[in-house]
C-alpha positions, -999 to 999 in steps of 0.1 A, spaced: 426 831 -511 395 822 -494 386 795 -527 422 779 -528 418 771 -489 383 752 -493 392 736 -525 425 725 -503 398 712 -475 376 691 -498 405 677 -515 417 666 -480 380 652 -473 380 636 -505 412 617 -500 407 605 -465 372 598 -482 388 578 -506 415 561 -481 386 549 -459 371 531 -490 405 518 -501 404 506 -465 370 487 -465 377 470 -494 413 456 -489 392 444 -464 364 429 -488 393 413 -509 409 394 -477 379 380 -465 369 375 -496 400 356 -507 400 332 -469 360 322 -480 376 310 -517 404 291 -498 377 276 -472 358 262 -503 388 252 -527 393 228 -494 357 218 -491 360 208 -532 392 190 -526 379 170 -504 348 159 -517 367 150 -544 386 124 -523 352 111 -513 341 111 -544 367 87 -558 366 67 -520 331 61 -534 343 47 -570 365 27 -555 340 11 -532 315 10 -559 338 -7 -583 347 -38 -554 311 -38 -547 299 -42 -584 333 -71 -586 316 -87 -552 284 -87 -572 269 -70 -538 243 -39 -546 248 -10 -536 219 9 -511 229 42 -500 229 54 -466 199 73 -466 177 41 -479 195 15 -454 173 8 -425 187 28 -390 201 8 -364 180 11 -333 198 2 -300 176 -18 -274 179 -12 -238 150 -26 -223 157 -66 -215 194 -48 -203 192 -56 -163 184 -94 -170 222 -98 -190 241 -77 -164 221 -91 -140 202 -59 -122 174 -39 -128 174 -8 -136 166 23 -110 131 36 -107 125 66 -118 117 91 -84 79 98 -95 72 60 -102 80 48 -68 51 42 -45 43 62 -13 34 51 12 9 69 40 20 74 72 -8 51 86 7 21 70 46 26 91 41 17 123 60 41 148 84 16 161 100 10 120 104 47 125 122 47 160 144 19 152 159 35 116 162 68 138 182 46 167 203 31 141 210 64 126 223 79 159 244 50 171 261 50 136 271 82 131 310 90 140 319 113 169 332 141 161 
């Protein structure tokens, strides 16, 4: 009696065993299956570039223009630097490049006046 009970318990372990596995790889076939269905639509749409790029190549060679692909064509840089003499302004200094000034070089009345024209501005509350 003892025997039939642990062949019963290991062919219980077995199973469940064998249902966690079953489990696993359902789960290995549906991920499995999403990556084939990501890449079917990566190929079906290099394929429209593909004949994007015949068709282009076809009015090209009609044009009698040669083709250069992208990666030999020279970049396009954009220039910013002559910018503030079209729009008319210049552009801001950058914190660090401004000069500073000692304190011996203000004179104390510069300093009262700004601080006068500070208070007198201000709102009441």
């Amino acid at each position: 009696m003892k025997k039939m009970k642990k062949k019963k318990k290991k062919k219980k372990k077995l199973l469940k065993t064998i249902e966690k596995h079953n489990k696993e790889l359902a789960e290995a076939i549906k991920h499995s299956k999403s990556v084939i269905a990501h890449n079917q639509s990566l190929i079906e749409s290099m394929k429209r570039m593909k004949n994007v790029n015949k068709r282009r190549l076809a009015t090209l060679k009609v044009k009698g223009i040669p083709y250069i692909p992208t990666s030999e064509k020279p970049k396009r840089v954009k220039h910013t630097t002559g910018r503030h003499r079209i729009h008319g302004r210049k552009p801001p200094l950058h914190p660090f490049s401004k000069r500073v000034e000692s304190p011996a070089q203000t004179s104390p009345a510069q300093n009262l006046r700004s601080s006068k024209r500070l208070r007198t501005d201000s709102k009441p509350l």
